[in-house]
C-alpha positions in Angstrom: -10.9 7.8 -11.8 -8.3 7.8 -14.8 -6.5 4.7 -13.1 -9.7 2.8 -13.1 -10.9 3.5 -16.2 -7.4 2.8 -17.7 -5.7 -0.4 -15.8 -9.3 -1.3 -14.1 -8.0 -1.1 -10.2 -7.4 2.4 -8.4 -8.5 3.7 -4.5 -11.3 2.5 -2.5 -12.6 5.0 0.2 -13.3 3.3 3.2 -15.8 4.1 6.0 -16.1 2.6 9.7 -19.5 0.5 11.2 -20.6 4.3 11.5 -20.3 5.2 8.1 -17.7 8.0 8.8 -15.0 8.0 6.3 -11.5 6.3 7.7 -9.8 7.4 4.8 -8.8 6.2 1.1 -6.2 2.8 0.3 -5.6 1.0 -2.8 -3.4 0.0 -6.0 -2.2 1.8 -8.4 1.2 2.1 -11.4 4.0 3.4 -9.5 5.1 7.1 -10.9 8.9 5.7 -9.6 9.1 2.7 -12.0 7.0 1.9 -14.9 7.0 -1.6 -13.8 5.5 -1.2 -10.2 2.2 -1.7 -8.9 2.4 0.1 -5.6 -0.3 0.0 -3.0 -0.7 3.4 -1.3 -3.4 4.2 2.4 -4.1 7.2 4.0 -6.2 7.6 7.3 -7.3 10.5 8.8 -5.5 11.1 12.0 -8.9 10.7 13.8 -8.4 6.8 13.2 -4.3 6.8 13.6 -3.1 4.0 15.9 -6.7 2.0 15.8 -5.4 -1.1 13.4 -7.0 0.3 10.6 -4.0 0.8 8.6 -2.7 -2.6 8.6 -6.6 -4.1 8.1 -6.6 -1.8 5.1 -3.4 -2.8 3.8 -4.1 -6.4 4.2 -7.3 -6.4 2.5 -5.5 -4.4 -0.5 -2.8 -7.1 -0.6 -5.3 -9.6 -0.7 -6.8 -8.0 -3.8 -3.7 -7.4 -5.4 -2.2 -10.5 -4.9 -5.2 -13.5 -5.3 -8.2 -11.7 -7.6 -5.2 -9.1 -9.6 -2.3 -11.9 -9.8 0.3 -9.3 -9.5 3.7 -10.6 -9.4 4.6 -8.5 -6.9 3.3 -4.8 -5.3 5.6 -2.2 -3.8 5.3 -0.1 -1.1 7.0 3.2 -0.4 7.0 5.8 2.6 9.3 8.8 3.8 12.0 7.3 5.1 10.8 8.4 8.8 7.2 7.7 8.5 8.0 5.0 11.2 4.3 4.3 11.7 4.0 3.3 7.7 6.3 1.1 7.9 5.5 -1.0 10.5 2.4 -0.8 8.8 3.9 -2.2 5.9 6.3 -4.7 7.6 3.1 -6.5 9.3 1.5 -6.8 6.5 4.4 -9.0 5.3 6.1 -6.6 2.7 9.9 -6.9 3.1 12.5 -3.5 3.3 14.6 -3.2 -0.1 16.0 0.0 0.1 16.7 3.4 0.6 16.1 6.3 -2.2 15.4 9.6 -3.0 11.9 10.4 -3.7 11.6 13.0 -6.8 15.6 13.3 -6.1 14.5 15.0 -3.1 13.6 12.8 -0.3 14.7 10.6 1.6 12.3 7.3 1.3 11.9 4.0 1.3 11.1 1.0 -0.9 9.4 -2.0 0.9 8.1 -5.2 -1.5 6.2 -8.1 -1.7 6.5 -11.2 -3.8 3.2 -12.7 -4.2 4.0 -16.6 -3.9 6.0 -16.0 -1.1 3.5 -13.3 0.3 0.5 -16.0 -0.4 2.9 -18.9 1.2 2.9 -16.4 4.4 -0.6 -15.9 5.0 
């Protein structure tokens, strides 16, 4: 709620046609440089491997991208969290590199540039 009320975006919690919860996705100031807006998603296991990830994603790009005007968002994952990034790399964000997360692990940085991101879609 602090992220809303201060930059005015934040996490959306999303539900299926059910109503049951999928899981949580959405922007918000990176804490691994001040000048990042990073989007972040998590899905409960229950809905792994179903497309919802990348529908999520997507829809948060969108967002971020044509109503926000970011200039860019980043994405980042644990450097084996192969799932995530495929996640990320259909959704048109582009690897960067490699870096220690909290100087502990291993991770990865994957970005999108917004014209070239809107050019894409």
């Amino acid at each position: 709620m602090q992220v809303w009320a201060h930059h005015g975006f934040g996490f959306w919690i999303f539900r299926d046609a059910s109503g049951n919860e999928v899981g949580h996705a959405g922007l918000f100031p990176s804490r691994h440089d001040e000048d990042w807006i990073e989007i972040g998603y998590v899905l409960k296991p229950s809905y792994w491997k179903l497309g919802y990830a990348t529908e999520l994603a997507m829809a948060i790009l969108r967002l971020g991208f044509e109503n926000l005007r970011f200039p860019q968002i980043v994405a980042v994952a644990h450097a084996d969290n192969v799932a995530s990034r495929r996640v990320m790399e259909k959704c048109g964000l582009a690897f960067d590199r490699e870096f220690l997360y909290a100087d502990k692990w291993p991770s990865v940085l994957y970005v999108a540039e917004r014209d070239a991101w809107l050019a894409s879609r």
